[in-house]
C-alpha positions as CSV (number, residue, x, y, z in Angstrom):
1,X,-21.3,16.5,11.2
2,X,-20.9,12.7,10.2
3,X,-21.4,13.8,6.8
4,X,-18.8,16.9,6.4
5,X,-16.4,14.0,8.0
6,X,-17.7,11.4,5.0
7,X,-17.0,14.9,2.4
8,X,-13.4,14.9,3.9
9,X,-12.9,10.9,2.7
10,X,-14.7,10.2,-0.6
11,X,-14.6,5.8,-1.0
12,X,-12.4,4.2,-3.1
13,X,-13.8,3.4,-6.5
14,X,-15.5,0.0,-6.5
15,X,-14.3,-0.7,-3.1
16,X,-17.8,0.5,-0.9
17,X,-19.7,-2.3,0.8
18,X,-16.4,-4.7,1.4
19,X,-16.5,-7.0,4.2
20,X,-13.0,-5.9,6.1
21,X,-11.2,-4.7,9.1
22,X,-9.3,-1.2,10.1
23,X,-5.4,-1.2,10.2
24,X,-3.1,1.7,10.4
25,X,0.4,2.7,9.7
26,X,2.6,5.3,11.0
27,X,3.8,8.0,8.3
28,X,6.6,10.7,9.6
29,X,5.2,10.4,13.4
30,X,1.3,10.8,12.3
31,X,-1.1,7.8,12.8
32,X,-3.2,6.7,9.2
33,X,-6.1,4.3,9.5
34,X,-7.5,2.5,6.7
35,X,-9.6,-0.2,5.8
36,X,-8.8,-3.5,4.8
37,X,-10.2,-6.8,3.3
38,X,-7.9,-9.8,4.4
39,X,-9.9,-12.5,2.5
40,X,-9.0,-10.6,-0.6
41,X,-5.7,-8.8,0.2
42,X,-7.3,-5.2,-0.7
43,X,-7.4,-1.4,1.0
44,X,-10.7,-0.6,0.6
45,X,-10.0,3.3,2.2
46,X,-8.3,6.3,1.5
47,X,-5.7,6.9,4.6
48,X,-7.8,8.9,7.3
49,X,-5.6,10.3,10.2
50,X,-8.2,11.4,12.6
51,X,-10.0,7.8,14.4
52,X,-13.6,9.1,14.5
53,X,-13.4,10.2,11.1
54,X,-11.9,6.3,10.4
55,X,-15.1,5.2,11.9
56,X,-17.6,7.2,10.2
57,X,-16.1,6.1,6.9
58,X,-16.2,2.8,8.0
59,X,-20.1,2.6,9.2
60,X,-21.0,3.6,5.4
61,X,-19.0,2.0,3.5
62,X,-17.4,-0.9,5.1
63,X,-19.0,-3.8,6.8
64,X,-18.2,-7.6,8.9
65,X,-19.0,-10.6,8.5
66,X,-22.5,-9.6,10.8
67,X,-23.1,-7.0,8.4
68,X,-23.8,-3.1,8.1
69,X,-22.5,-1.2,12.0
70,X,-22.4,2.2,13.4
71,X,-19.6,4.0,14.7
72,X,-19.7,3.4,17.9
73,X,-18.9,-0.1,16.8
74,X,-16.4,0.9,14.6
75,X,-14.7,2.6,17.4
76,X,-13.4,-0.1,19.0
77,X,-11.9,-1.7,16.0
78,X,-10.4,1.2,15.5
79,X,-8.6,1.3,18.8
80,X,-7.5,-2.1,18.2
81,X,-5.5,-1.5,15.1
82,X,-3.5,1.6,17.2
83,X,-2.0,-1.4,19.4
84,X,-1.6,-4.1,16.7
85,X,-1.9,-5.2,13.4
86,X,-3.5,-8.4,11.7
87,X,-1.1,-8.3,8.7
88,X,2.7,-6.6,9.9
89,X,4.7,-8.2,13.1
90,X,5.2,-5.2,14.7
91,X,4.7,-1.8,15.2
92,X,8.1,-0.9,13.5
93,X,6.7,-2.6,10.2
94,X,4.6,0.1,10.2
95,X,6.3,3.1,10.4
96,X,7.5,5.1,7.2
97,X,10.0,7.7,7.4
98,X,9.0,10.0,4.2
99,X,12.8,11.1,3.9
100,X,13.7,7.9,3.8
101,X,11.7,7.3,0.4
102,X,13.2,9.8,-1.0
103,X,16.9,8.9,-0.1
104,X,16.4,4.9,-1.1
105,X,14.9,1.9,-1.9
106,X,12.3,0.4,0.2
107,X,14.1,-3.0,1.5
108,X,12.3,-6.2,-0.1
109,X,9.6,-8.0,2.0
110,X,8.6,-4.8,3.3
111,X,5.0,-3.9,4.8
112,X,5.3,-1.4,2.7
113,X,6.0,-3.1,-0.2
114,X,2.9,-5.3,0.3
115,X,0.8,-2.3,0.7
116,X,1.5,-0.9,-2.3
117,X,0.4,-4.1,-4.2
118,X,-3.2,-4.0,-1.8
119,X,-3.4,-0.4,-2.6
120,X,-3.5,-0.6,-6.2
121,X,-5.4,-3.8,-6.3
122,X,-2.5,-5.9,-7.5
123,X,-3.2,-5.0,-11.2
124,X,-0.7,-6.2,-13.5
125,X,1.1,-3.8,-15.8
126,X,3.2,-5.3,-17.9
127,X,1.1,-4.2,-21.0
128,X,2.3,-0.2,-20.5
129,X,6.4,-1.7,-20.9
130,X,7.3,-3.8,-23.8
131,X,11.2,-3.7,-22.7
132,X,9.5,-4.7,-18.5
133,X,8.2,-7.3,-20.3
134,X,11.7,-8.4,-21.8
135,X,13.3,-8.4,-18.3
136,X,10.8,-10.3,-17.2
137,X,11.6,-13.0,-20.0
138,X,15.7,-12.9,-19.4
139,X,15.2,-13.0,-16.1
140,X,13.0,-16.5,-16.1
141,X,9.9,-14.6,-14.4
142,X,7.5,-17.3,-12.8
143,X,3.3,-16.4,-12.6
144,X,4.1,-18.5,-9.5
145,X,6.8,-16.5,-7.4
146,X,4.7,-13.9,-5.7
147,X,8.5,-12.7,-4.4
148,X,9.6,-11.9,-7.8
149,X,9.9,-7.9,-7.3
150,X,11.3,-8.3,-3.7
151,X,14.7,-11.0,-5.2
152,X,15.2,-7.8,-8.5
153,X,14.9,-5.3,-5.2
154,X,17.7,-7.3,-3.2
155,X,20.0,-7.8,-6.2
156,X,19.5,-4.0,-7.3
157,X,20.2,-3.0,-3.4
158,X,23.2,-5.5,-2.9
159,X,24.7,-5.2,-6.2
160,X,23.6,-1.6,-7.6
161,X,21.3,-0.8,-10.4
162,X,24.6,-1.0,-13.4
163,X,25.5,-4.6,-12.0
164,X,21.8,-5.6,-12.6
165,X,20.2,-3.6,-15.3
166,X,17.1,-5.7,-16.1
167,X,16.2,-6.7,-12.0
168,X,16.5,-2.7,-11.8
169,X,14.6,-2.5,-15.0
170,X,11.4,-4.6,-12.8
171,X,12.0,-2.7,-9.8
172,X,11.7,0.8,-11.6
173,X,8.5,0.4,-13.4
174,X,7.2,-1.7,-10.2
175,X,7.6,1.3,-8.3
176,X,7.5,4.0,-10.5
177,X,3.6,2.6,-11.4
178,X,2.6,1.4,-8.2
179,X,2.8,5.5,-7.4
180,X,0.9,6.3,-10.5
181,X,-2.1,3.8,-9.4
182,X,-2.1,4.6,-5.6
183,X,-6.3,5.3,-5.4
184,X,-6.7,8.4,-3.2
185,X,-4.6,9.6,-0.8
186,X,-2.4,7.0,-0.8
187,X,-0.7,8.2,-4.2
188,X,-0.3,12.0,-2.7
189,X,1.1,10.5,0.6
190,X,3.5,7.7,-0.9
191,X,5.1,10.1,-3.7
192,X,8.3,10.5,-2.4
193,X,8.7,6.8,-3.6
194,X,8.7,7.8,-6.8
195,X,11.6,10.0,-5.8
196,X,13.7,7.2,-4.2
197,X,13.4,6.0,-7.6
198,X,14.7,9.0,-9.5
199,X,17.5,9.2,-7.1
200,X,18.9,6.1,-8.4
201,X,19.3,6.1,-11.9
């Protein structure tokens, strides 16, 4: 049974045997769990709506600090991440409307935002887009402002993607490729984001 569950989930490339946690998020009314490495800011799962199916995945390919556990152990961490989260405030942090995507922007400093980035391993891109990397350069991009998407996503929001072609420019390829190199799941569940995007140029 454990392993038709496992057949359901195949791992994440080069993410089996990470040393993480279970968090969730709520996607149009229907729980996900997945896992998580905090030291290293990384989803190390595909989304898995079902909890035992969360912990199976979890007893082969995740593991804690106290090394390799079963599910039964799993369990309970998996409880835990229904009723709170180590990395958003609140619940409503975690809850995506699907419709919503499509219709707009995500706002800046989102969870969502951040899980895009842990998602896709925070890979840098900027080789695919000459002209991205020309915005970058008129806009006086910093290696050091870890914010720099979410400041072109509030000026693009407040002022509209004509008043601010080049922090539009960022945001666009931001999320347009952040769909493209969701692993898993997570790239079938998170495309309407990819329509937001469409709807605003």
């Amino acid at each position: 049974m454990e392993q038709d569950i496992l057949k359901r989930f195949p791992p994440l490339p080069d993410r089996i045997g990470h040393v993480g946690g279970v968090e969730s998020l709520t996607v149009d009314g229907r729980r996900y769990f997945f896992g998580f490495d905090f030291t290293s800011d990384l989803v190390l799962s595909p989304l898995i709506d079902d909890p035992g199916a969360m912990s199976a995945f979890a007893s082969e390919y995740l593991r804690q600090t106290t090394g390799r556990h079963d599910a039964a152990y799993w369990d309970g961490l998996v409880a835990l991440a229904v009723d709170g989260s180590a990395l958003a405030g609140d619940d409503a942090d975690r809850t995506v409307v699907l419709a919503d995507l499509r219709a707009g922007l995500p706002t800046a400093g989102s969870h969502l935002l951040y899980l895009l980035g842990a998602a896709t391993g925070w890979d840098d891109w900027f080789e695919e887009a000459p002209e991205v990397r020309e915005a970058y350069e008129r806009l006086g991009f910093d290696d050091e402002d870890t914010e720099f998407v979410d400041h072109c996503l509030e000026a693009v929001r407040e002022h509209g993607t004509g008043a601010r072609p080049d922090e539009w420019t960022v945001v666009r390829f931001h999320l347009d490729t952040a769909v493209r190199h969701l692993p898993g799941n997570w790239g079938v569940l998170f495309a309407p984001l990819a329509e937001g995007v469409l709807n605003h140029r």
